[in-house]
DRENPA-3360 file (N, C-alpha, C; in nm, 2 decimals, always signed):
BEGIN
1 = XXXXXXXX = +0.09/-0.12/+0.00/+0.00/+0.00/+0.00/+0.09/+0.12/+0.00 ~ +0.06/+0.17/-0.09/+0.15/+0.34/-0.10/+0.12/+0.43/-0.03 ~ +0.20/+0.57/+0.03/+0.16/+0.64/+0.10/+0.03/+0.73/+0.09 ~ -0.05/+0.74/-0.05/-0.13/+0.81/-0.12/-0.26/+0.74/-0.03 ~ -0.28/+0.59/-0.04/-0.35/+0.54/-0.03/-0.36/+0.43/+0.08 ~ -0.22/+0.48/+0.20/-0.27/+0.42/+0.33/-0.34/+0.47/+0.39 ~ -0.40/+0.41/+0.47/-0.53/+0.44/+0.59/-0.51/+0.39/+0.73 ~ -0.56/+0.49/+0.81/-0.51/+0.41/+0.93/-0.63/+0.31/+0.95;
9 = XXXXXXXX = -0.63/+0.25/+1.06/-0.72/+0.09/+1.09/-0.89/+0.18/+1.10 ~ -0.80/+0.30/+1.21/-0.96/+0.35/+1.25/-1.04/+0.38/+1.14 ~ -1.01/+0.44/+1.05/-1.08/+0.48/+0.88/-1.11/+0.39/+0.81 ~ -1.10/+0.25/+0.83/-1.16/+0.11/+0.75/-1.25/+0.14/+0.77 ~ -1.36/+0.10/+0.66/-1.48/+0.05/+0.70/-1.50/-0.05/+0.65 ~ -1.65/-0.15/+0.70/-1.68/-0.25/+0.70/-1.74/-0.28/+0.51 ~ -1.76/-0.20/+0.44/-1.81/-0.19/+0.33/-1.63/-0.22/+0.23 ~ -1.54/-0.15/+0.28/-1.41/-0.16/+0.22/-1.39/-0.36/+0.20;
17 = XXXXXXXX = -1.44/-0.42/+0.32/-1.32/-0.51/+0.38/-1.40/-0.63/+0.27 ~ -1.56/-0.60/+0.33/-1.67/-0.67/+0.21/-1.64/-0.68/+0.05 ~ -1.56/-0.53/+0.00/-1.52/-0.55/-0.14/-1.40/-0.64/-0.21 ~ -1.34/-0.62/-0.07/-1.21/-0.73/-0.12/-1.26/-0.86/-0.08 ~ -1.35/-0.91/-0.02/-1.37/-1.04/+0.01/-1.45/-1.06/-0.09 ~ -1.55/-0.96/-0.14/-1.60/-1.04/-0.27/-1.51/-1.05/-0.43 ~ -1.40/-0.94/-0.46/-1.30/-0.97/-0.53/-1.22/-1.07/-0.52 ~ -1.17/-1.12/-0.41/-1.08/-1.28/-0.39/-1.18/-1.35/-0.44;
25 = XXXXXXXX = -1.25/-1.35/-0.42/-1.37/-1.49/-0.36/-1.38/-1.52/-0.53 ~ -1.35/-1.44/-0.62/-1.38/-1.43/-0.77/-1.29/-1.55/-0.82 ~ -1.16/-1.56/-0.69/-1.05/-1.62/-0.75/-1.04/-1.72/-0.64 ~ -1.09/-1.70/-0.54/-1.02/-1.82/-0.43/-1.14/-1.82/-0.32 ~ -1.25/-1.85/-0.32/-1.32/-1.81/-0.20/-1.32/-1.87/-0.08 ~ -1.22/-1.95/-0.08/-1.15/-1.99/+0.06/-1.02/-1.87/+0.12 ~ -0.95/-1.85/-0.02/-0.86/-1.77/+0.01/-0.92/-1.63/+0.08 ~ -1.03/-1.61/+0.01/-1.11/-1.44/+0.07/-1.16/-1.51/+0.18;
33 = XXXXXXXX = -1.24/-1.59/+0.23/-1.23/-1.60/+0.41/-1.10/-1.61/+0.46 ~ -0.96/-1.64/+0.42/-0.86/-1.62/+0.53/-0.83/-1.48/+0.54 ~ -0.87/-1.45/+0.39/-0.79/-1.27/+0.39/-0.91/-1.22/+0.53 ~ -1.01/-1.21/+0.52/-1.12/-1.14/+0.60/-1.07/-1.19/+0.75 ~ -1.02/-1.33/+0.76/-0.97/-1.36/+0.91/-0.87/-1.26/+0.96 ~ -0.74/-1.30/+0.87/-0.62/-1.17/+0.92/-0.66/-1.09/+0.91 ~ -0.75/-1.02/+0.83/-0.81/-0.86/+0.88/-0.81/-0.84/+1.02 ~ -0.94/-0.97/+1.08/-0.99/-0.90/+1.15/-0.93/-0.99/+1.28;
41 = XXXXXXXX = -0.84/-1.05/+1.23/-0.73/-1.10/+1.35/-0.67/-0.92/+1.42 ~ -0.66/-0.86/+1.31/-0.56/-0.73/+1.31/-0.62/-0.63/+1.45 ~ -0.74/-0.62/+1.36/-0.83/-0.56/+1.45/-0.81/-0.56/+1.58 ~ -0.88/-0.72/+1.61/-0.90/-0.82/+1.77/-0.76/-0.77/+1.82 ~ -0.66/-0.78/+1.76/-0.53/-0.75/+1.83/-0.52/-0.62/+1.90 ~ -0.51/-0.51/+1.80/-0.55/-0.39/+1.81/-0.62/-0.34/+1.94 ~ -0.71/-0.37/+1.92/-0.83/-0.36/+2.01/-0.77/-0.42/+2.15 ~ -0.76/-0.56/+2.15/-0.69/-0.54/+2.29/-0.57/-0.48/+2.34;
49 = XXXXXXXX = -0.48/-0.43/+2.23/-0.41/-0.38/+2.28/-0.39/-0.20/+2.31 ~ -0.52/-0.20/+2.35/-0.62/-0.10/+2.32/-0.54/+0.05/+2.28 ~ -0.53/-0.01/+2.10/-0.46/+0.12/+2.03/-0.54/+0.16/+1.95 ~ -0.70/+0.09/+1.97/-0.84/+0.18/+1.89/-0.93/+0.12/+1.92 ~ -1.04/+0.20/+1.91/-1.13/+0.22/+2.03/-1.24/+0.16/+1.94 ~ -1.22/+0.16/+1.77/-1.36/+0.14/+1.71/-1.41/-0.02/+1.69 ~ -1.50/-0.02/+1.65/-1.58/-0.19/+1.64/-1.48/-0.28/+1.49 ~ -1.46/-0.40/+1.52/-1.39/-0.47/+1.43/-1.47/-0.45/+1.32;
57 = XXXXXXXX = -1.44/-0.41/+1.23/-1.55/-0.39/+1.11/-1.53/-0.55/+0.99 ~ -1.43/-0.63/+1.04/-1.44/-0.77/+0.97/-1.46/-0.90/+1.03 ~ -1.56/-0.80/+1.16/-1.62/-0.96/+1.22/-1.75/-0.99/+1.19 ~ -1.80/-1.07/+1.17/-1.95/-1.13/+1.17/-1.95/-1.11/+0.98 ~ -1.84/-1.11/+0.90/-1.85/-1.06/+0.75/-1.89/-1.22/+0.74 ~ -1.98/-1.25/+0.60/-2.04/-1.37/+0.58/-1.94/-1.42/+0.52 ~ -1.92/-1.55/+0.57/-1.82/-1.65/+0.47/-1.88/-1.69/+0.39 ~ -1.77/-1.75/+0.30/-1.81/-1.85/+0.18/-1.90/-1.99/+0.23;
65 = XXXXXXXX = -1.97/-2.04/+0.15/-1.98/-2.19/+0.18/-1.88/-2.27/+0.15 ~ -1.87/-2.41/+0.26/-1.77/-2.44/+0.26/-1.81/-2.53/+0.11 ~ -1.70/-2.56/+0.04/-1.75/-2.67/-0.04/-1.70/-2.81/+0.00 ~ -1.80/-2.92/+0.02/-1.75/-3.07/+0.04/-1.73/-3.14/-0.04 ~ -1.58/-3.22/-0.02/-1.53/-3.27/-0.16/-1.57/-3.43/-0.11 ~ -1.58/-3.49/-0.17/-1.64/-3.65/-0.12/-1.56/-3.76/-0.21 ~ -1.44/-3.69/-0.26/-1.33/-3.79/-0.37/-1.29/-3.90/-0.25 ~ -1.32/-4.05/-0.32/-1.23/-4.11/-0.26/-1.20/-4.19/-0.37;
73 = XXXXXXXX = -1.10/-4.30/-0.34/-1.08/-4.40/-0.45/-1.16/-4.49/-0.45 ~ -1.23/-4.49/-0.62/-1.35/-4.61/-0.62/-1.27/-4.76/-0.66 ~ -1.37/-4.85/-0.61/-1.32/-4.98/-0.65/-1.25/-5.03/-0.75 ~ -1.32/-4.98/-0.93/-1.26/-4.97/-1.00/-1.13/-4.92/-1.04 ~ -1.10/-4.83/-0.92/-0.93/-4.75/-0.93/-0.82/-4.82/-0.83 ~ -0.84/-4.91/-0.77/-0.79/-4.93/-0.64/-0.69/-5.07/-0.71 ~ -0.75/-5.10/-0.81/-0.62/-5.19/-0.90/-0.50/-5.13/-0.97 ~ -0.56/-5.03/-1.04/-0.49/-4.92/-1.09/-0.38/-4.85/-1.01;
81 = XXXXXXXX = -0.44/-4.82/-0.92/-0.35/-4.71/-0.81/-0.21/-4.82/-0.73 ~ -0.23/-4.92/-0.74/-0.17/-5.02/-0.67/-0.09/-5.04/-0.78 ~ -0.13/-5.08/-0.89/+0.01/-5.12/-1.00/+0.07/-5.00/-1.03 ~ +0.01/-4.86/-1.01/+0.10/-4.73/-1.02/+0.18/-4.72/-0.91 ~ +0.15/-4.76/-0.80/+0.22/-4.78/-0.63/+0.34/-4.91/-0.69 ~ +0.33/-5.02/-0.74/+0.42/-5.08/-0.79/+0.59/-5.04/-0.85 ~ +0.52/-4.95/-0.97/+0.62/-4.87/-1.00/+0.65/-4.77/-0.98 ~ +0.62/-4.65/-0.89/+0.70/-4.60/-0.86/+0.82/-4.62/-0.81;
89 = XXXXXXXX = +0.91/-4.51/-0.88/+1.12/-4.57/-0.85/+1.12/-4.50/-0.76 ~ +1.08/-4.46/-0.63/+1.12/-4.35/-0.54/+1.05/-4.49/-0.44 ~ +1.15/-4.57/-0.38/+1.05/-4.65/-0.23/+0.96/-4.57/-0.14 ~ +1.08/-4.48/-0.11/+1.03/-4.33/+0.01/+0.82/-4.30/-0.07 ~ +0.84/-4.30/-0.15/+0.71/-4.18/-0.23/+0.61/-4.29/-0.26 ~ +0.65/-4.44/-0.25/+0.57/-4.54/-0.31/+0.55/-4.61/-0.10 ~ +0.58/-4.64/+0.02/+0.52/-4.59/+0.15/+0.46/-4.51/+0.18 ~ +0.54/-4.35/+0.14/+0.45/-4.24/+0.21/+0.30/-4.26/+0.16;
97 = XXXXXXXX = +0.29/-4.32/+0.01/+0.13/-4.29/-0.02/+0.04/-4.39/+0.06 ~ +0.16/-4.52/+0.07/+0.06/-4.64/+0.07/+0.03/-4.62/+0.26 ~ +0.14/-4.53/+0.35/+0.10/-4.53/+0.48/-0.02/-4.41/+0.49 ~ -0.02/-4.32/+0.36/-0.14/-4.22/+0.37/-0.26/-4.28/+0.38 ~ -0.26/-4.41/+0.31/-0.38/-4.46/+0.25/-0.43/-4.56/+0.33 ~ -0.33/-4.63/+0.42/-0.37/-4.74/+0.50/-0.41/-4.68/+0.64 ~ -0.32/-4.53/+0.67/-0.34/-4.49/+0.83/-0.49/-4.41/+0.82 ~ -0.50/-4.35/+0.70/-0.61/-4.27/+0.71/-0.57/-4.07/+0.76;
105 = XXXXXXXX = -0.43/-4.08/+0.79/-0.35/-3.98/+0.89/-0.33/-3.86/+0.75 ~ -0.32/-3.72/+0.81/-0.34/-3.62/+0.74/-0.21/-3.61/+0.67 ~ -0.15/-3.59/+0.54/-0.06/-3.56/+0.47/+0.07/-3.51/+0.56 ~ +0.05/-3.35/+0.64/+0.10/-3.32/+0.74/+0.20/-3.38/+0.83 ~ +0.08/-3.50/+0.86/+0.12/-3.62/+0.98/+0.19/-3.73/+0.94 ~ +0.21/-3.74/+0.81/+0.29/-3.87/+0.76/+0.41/-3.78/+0.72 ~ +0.40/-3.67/+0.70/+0.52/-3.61/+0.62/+0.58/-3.61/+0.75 ~ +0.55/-3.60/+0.88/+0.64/-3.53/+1.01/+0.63/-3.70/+1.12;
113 = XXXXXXXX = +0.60/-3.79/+1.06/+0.60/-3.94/+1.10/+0.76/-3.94/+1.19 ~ +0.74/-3.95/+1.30/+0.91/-3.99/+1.39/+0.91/-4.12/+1.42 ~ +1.02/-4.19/+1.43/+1.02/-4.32/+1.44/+0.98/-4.32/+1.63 ~ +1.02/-4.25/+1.74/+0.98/-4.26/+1.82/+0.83/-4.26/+1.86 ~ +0.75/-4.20/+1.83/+0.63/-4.21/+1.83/+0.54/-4.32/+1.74 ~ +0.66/-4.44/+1.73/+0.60/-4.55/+1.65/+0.60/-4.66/+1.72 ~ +0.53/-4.78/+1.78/+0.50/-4.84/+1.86/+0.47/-4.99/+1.77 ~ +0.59/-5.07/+1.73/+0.54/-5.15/+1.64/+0.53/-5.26/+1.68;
121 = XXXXXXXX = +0.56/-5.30/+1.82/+0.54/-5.44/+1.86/+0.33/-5.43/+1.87 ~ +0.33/-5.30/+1.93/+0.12/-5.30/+1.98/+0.09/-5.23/+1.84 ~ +0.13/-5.19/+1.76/+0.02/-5.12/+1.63/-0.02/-5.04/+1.66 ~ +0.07/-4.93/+1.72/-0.01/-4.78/+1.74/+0.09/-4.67/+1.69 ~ +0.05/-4.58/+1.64/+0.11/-4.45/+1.58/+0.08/-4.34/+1.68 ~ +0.17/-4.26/+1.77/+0.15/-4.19/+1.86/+0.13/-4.06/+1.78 ~ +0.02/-3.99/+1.81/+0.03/-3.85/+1.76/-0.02/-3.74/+1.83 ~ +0.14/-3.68/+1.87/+0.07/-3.54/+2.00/+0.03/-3.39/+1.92;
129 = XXXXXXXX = +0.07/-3.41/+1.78/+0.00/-3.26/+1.74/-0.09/-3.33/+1.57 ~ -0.19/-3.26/+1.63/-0.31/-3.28/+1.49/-0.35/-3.17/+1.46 ~ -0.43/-3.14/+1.35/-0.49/-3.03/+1.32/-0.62/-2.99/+1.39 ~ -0.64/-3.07/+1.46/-0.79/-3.03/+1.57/-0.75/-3.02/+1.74 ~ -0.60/-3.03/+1.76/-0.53/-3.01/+1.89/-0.52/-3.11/+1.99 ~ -0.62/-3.22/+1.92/-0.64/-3.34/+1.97/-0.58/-3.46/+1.97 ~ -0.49/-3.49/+2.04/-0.37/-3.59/+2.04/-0.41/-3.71/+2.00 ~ -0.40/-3.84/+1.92/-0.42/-3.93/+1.88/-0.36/-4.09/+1.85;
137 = XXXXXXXX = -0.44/-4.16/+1.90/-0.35/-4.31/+1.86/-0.40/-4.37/+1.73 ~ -0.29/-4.35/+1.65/-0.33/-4.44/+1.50/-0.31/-4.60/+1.53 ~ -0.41/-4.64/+1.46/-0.39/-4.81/+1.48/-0.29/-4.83/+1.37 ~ -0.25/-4.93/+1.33/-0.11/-4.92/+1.23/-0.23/-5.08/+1.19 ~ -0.24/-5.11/+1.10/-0.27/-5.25/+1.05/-0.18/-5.33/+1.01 ~ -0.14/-5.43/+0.98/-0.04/-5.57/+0.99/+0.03/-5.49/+0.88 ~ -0.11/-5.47/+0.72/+0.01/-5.36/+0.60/+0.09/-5.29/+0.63 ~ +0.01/-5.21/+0.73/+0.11/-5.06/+0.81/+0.23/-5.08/+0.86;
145 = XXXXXXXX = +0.21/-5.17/+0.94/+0.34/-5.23/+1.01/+0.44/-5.35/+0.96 ~ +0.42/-5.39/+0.84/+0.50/-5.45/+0.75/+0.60/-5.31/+0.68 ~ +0.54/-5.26/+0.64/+0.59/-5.12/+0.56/+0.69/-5.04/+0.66 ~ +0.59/-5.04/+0.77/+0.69/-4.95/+0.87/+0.85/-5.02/+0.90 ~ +0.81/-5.13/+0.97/+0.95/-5.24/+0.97/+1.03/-5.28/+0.87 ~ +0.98/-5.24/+0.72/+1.09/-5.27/+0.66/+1.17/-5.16/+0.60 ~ +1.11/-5.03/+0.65/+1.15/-4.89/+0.64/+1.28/-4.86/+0.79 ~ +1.22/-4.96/+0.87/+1.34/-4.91/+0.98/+1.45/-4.98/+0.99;
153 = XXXXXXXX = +1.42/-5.10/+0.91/+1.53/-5.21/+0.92/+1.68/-5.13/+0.81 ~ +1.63/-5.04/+0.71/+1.69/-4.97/+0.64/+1.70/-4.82/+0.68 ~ +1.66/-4.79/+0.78/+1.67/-4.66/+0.81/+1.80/-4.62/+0.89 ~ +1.83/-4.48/+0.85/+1.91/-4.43/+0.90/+1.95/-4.38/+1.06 ~ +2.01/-4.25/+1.06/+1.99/-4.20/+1.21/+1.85/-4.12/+1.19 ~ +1.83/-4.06/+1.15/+1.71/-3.97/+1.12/+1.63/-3.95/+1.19 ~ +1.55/-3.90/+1.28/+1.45/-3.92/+1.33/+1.32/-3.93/+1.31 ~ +1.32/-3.90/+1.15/+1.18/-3.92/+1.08/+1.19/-4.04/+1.01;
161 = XXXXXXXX = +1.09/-4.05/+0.93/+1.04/-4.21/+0.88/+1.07/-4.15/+0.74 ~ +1.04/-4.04/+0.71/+1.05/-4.00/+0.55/+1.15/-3.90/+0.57 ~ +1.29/-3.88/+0.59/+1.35/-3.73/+0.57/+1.38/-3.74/+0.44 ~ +1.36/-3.61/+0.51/+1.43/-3.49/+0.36/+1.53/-3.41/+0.40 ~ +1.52/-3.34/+0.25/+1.72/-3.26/+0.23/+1.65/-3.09/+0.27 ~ +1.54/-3.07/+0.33/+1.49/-2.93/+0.32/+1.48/-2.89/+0.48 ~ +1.49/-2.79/+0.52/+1.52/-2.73/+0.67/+1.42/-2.82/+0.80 ~ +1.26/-2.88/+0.73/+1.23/-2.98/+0.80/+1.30/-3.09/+0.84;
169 = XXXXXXXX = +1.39/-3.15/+0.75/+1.42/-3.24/+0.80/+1.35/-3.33/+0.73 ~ +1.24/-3.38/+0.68/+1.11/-3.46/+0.67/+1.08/-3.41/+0.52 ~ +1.03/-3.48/+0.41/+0.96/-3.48/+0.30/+0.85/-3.39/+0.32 ~ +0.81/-3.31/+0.25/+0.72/-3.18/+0.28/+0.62/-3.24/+0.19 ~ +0.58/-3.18/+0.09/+0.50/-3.19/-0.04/+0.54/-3.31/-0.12 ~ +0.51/-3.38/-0.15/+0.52/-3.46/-0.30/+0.45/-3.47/-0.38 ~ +0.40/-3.33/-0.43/+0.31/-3.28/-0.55/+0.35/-3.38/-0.67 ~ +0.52/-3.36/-0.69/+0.56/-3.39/-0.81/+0.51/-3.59/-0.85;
177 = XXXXXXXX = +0.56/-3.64/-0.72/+0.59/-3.76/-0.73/+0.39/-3.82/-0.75 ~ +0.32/-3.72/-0.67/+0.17/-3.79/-0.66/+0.10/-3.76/-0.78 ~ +0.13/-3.67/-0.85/+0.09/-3.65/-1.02/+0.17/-3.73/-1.11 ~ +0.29/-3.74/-1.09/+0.31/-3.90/-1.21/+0.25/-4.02/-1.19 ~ +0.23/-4.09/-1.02/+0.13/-4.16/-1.02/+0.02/-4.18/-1.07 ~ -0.05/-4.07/-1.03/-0.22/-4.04/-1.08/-0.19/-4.10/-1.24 ~ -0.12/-3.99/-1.31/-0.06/-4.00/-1.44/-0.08/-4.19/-1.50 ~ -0.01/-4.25/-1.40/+0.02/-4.34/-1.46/-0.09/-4.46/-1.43;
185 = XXXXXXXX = -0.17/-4.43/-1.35/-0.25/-4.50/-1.29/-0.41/-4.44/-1.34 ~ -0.39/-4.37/-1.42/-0.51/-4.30/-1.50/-0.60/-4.25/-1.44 ~ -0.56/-4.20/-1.32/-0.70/-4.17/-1.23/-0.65/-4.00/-1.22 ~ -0.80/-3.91/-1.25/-0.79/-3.79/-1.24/-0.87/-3.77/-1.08 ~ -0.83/-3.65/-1.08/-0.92/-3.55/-0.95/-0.92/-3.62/-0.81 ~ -0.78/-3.67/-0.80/-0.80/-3.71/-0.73/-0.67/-3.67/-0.59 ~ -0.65/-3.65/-0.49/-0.55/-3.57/-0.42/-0.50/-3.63/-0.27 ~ -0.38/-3.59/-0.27/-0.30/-3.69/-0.11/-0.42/-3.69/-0.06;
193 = XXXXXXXX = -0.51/-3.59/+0.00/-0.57/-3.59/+0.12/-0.70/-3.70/+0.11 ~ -0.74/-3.71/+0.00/-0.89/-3.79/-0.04/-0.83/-3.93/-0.02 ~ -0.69/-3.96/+0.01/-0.64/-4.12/+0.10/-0.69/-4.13/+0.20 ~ -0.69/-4.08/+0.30/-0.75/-3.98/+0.41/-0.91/-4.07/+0.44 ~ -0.98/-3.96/+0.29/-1.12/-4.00/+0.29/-1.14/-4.14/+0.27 ~ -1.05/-4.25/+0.20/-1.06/-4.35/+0.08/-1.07/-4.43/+0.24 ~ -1.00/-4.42/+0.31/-0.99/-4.50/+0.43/-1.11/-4.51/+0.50 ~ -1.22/-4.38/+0.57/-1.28/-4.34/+0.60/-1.41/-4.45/+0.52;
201 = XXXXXXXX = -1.44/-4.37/+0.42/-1.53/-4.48/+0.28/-1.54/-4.61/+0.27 ~ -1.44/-4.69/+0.27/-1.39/-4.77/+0.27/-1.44/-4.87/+0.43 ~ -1.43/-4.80/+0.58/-1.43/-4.85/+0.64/-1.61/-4.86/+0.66 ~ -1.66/-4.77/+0.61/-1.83/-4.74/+0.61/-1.87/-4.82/+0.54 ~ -1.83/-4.85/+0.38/-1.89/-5.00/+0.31/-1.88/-5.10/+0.39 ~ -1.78/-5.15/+0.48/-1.73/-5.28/+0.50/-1.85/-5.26/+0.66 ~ -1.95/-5.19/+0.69/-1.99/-5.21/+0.78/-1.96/-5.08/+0.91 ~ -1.89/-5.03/+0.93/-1.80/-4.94/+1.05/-1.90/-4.83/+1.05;
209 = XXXXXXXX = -1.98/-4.83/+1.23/-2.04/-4.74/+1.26/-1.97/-4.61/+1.25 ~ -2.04/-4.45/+1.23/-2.02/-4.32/+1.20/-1.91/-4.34/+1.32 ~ -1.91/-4.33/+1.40/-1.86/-4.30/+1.55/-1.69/-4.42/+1.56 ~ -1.69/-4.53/+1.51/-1.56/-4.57/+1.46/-1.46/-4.53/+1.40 ~ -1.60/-4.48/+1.30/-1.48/-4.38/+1.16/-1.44/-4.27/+1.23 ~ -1.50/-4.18/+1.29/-1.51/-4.04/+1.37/-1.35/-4.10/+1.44 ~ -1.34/-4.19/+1.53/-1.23/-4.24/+1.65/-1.11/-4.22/+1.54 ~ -1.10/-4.31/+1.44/-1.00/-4.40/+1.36/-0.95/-4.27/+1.27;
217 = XXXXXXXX = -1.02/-4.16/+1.26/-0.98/-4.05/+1.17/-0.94/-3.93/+1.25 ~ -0.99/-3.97/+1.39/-0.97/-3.81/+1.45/-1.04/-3.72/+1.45 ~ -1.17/-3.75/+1.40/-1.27/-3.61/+1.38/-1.27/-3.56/+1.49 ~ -1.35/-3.47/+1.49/-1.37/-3.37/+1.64/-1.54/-3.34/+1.63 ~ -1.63/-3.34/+1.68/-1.75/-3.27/+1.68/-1.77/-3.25/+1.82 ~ -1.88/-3.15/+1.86/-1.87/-3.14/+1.97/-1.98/-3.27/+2.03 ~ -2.07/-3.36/+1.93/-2.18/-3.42/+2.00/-2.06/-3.56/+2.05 ~ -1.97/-3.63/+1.99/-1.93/-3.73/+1.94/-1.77/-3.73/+2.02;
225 = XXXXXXXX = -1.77/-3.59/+2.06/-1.60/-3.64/+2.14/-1.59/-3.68/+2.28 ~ -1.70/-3.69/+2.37/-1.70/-3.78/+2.46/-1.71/-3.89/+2.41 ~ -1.76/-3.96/+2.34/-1.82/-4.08/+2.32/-1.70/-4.10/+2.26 ~ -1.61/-4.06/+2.18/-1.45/-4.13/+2.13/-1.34/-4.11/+2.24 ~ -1.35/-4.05/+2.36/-1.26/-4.06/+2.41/-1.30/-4.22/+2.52 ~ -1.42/-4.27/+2.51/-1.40/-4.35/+2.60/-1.44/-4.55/+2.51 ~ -1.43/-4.46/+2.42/-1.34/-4.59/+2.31/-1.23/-4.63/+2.30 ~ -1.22/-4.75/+2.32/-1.02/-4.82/+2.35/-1.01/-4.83/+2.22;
233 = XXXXXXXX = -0.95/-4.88/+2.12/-0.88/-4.91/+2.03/-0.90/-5.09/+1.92 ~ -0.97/-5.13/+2.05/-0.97/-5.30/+1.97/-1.12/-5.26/+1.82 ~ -1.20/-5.21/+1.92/-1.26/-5.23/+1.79/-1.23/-5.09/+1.64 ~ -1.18/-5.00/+1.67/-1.11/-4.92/+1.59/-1.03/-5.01/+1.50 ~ -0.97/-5.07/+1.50/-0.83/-5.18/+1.47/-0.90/-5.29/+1.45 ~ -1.02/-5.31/+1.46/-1.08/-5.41/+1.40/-1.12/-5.34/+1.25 ~ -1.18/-5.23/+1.27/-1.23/-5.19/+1.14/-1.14/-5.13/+1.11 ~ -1.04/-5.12/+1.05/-0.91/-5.06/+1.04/-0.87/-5.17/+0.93;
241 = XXXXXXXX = -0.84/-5.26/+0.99/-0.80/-5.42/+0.95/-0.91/-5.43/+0.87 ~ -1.05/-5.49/+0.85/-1.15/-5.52/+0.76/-1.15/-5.41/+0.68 ~ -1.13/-5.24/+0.66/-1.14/-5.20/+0.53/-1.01/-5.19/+0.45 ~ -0.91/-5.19/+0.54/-0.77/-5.27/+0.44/-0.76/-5.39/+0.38 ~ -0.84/-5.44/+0.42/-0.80/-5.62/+0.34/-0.94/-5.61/+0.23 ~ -1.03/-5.49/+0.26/-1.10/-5.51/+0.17/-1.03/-5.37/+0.05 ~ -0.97/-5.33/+0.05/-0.89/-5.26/-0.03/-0.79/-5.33/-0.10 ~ -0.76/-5.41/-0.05/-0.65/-5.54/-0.08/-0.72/-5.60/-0.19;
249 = XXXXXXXX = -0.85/-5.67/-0.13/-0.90/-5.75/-0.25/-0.94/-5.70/-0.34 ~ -1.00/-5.56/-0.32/-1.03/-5.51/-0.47/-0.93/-5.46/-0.57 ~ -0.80/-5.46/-0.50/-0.68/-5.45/-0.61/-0.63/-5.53/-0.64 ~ -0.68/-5.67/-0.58/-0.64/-5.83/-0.60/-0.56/-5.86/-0.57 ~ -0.51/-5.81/-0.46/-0.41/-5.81/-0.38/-0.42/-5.95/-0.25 ~ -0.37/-6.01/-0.17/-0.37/-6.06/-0.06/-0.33/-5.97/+0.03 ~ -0.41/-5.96/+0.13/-0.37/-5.86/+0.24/-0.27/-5.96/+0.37 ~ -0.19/-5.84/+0.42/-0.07/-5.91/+0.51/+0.05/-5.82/+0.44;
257 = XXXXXXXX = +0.13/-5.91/+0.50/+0.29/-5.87/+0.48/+0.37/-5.88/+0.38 ~ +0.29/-5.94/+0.20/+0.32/-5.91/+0.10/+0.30/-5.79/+0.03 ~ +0.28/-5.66/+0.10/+0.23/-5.54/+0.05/+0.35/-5.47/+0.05 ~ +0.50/-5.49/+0.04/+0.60/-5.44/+0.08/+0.64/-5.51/-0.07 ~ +0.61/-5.61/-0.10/+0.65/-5.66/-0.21/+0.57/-5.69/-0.36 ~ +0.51/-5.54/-0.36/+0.41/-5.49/-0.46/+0.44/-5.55/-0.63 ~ +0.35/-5.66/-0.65/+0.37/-5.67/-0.81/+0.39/-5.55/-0.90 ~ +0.52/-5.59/-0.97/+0.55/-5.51/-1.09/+0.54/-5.52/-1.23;
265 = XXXX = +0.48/-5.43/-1.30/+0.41/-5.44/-1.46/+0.57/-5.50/-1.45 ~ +0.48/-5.60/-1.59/+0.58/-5.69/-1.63/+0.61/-5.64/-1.76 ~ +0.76/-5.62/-1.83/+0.80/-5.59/-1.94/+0.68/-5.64/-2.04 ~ +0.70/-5.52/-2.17/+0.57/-5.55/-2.26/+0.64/-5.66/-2.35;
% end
């Protein structure tokens, strides 16, 4: 903003803040609710730090709808995505997807995976930071923990499961590597996070009440989070286990500890 045309906070008005949220919104209407948040984060600060006296003019501004994406992998793709999981030449990139897809765990959480917080003799994935602040035990299924063990048997000093060469320490993004897959495995519109979902879907066909899937994924609602904290883990890890082997079979796969040793397209 140039000197011509800065303003101080107090001279915003609520009609200004409205125009730029409906100009983003043209291009990103998720992105214009975060612009409208740090506005009026600015404000809230402001205000308490009481260096202006006037009303947040970017609170109560109406958000977007959210839009719900409902992508998962359908049956017919789950052979495909496996013989594309086969060849990938990157091991590292051909786990990280298949532990996205088996834990159900947010992209985030697999990229930042520590071997300490891995528990492989009992099948649990310890996780003290999530995106809902809510600390979590991933069940690991026999796939999970085949993959895992044969990742540590070759692992370094590292303290992550996937490092990388970038200031994390840990594999950040694998934009590159998850679009030659898709690529090769001919499945469009489809994205790391909808692994996530594929798990979730997956464990609902095979039977698994709302409130299992809720546990096994980490949801948060406010009716539903008592009732998951006083859920143990056997039957989470029951259905955990039944929509993995039913992911298995529809890729024609046997489920178990041959999942580390992924059939490869055979020369043409």
């Amino acid at each position: 903003m140039t000197a011509s045309t800065a303003k101080k906070l107090s001279a915003i008005e609520r009609g200004e803040i409205k125009a730029i949220h409906a100009k983003v919104t043209k291009k990103s209407p998720a992105q214009a609710d975060r612009v409208v948040s740090m506005i009026s984060g600015v404000f809230t600060y402001m205000l308490d730090q009481e260096k202006i006296s006037v009303a947040n003019p970017a609170a109560r501004i109406q958000k977007n709808p959210a839009v719900q994406r409902d992508r998962f992998v359908q049956a017919d793709e789950m052979p495909r995505l496996f013989e594309a999981l086969a060849n990938v030449p990157s091991e590292a990139m051909r786990d990280f997807f298949l532990l996205a897809l088996l834990t159900g765990a947010r992209r985030a959480n697999v990229s930042e995976m520590q071997w300490a917080d891995i528990d492989l003799i009992n099948g649990v994935w310890h996780l003290t930071k999530t995106k809902n602040g809510t600390p979590q035990n991933v069940t690991l299924s026999p796939e999970a923990i085949t993959i895992l063990k044969a990742r540590s048997e070759a692992a370094s000093s590292a303290p992550f499961v996937f490092p990388g060469e970038g200031k994390t320490g840990h594999v950040v993004e694998p934009k590159k590597a998850w679009a030659t897959l898709l690529n090769h495995a001919h499945i469009e519109n489809l994205r790391i996070h909808d692994l996530r979902r594929t798990l979730g879907s997956w464990q609902a066909r095979t039977g698994a009440s709302l409130t299992i899937i809720g546990k096994s994924l980490n949801h948060k609602t406010h009716q539903a989070t008592a009732i998951y904290a006083r859920l143990d883990l056997d039957p989470v890890r029951q259905s955990v286990n039944t929509a993995t082997s039913a992911m298995m079979a529809a890729a024609g796969m046997k489920s178990g500890a041959a999942i580390v040793q992924l059939p490869t397209q055979k020369a043409a």
